[in-house]
N, C-alpha and C positions, 0 to 999 in steps of 0.2 A: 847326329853322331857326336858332336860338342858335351852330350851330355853323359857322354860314357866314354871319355878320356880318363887316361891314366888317375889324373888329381883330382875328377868327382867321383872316380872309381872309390878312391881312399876316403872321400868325405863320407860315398857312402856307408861304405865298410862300417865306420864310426858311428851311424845315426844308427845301422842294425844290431850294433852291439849296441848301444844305448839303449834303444828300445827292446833288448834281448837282457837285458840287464833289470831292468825294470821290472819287465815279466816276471821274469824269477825271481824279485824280490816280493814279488805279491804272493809267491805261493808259500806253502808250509808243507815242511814234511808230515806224509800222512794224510793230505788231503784228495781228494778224490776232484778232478779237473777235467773237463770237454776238451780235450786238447783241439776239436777240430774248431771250436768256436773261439778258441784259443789262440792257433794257427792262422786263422782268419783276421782276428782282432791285430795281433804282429803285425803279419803280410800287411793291413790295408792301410796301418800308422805306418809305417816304412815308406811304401807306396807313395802315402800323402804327401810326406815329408822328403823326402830326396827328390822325387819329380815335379813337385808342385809348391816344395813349401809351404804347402797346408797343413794345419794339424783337423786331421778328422776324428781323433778320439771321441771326441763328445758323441760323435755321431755314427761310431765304427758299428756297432749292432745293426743301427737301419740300414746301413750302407752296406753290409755284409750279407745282409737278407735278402735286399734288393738284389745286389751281384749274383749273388746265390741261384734265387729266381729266374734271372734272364737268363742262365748259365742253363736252368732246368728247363726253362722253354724253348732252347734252342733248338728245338728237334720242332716243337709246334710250330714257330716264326719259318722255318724253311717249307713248311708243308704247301703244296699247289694252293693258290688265293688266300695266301695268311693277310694279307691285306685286305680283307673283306671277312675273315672269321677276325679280325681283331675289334671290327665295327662292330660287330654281333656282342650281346650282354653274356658273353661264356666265361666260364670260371679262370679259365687263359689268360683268358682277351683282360677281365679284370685286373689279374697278376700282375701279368705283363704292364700294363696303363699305371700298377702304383708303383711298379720296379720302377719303369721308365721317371716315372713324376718325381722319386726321389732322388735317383742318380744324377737328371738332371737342374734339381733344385741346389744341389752339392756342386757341380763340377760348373755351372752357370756363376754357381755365387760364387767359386773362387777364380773364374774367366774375370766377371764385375769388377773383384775387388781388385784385383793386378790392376786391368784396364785404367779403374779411377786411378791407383796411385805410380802410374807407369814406371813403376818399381821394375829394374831388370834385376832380378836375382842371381840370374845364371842358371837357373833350370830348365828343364823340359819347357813348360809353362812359357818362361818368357823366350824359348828359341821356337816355337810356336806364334806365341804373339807379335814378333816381330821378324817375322820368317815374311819377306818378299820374292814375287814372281818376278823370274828375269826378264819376262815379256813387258809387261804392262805397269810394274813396281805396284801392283794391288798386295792386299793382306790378306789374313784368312777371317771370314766371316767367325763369328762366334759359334755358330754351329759345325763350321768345320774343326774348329780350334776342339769343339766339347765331341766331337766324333774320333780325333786322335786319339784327345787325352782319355775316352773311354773304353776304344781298343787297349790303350797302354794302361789304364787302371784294371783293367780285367786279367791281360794278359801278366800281369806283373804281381798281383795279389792272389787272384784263385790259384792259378799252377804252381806257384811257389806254396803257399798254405798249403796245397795238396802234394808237395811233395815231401814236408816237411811232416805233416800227420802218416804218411809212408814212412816215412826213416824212422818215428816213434815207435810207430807199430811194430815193423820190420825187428831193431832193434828189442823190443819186450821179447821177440817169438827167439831169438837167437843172444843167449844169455853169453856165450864166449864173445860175443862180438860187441855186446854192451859193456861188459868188463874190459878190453880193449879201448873203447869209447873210455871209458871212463878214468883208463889207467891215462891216456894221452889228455885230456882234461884239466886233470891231478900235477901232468909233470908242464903244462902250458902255463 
C-alpha cells in the first residue's frame, strides 16, 4: 500500500505525463500510428518506471509481445493438464516457453540488479524486497518477488493499454465528444 500514497500518487501522475509527452512528441500530424502498439509501448515504460524504476524502453516491443502472448494463452494454460500439454512440442506450449523466457529474463535482471545495489528506491520493487514475515523475519524468494511483480506488470500495462486504445477509438466514433475533449485540452 506504501506505494500508492498520496505522494507517489503525484510522482506518478508526472512520470505519465512525461512519458505522455514524449509520445506525442514523436508523432506528426498526418501520420498514420498503431495506436494499440502505441498504447502498449506507454502503459509498459510507465509501468517500468513508477513500480520498478526500471526503464524497459529498449526492450518495450519484446516485452509487449511476450505480455501480449501470455495474456493470449490464458485460456490454453487453464485448460485440464496444461502442465503436461506445456511438455508436449505444440505451437502453445512453444509461445508460451518464449513469453515466459523473456518476461522472466526482464523482471529477474531488474530483481539482480536492486538485489546487488540494495538500493531502496521507495518503489513497489524495493517494498517487495524487503517486505518481512512477521512469523519467521524470512524474505521473499526471487521467485515470489518476480511472481508479484508479474501479476503487477501485467495487471498495470495491458488493462490500461487496453483501455486507453478504447477511449481513442470510442472518441474517433463520436465527433461531439472529441471536440469537447479537445476544447478542455485547449483551455488546460
Amino acid at each position: 500500500q506504501p506505494s500508492f500514497h498520496r505522494q507517489q500518487i503525484a510522482g506518478y501522475a508526472e512520470t505519465m505525463i512525461r512519458f505522455g509527452d514524449l509520445m506525442a512528441n514523436d508523432w506528426a500530424d498526418g501520420e498514420t500510428r498503431d495506436i494499440s502498439n502505441e498504447m502498449m509501448r506507454l502503459t509498459l515504460n510507465i509501468v517500468g518506471v513508477t513500480l520498478f524504476s526500471a526503464n524497459v524502453a529498449d526492450e518495450a516491443d519484446e516485452i509487449g509481445t511476450a505480455m501480449t502472448d501470455l495474456v493470449e494463452l490464458f485460456d490454453y494454460l487453464l485448460l485440464p493438464f496444461s502442465e503436461f500439454l506445456e511438455k508436449l512440442p505444440l505451437p502453445q506450449s512453444r509461445r508460451f516457453k518464449k513469453a515466459k523466457k523473456k518476461l522472466d529474463e526482464v523482471i529477474y535482471g531488474i530483481i539482480d540488479e536492486r538485489r546487488k545495489s540494495g538500493e531502496d528506491k521507495g518503489d513497489l520493487l524495493s517494498m517487495l524486497l524487503n517486505a518481512q514475515d512477521e512469523d519467521d523475519g524470512g524474505q521473499m524468494s526471487d521467485e515470489q518477488v518476480r511472481d508479484e511483480c508479474m501479476t503487477l506488470f501485467l495487471a498495470g500495462h495491458e488493462t490500461t493499454a487496453n483501455a486507453l486504445i478504447w477511449s481513442w477509438y470510442l472518441l474517433s466514433q463520436h465527433p461531439e465528444a472529441e471536440q469537447k475533449f479537445h476544447q478542455e485540452l485547449d483551455n488546460a
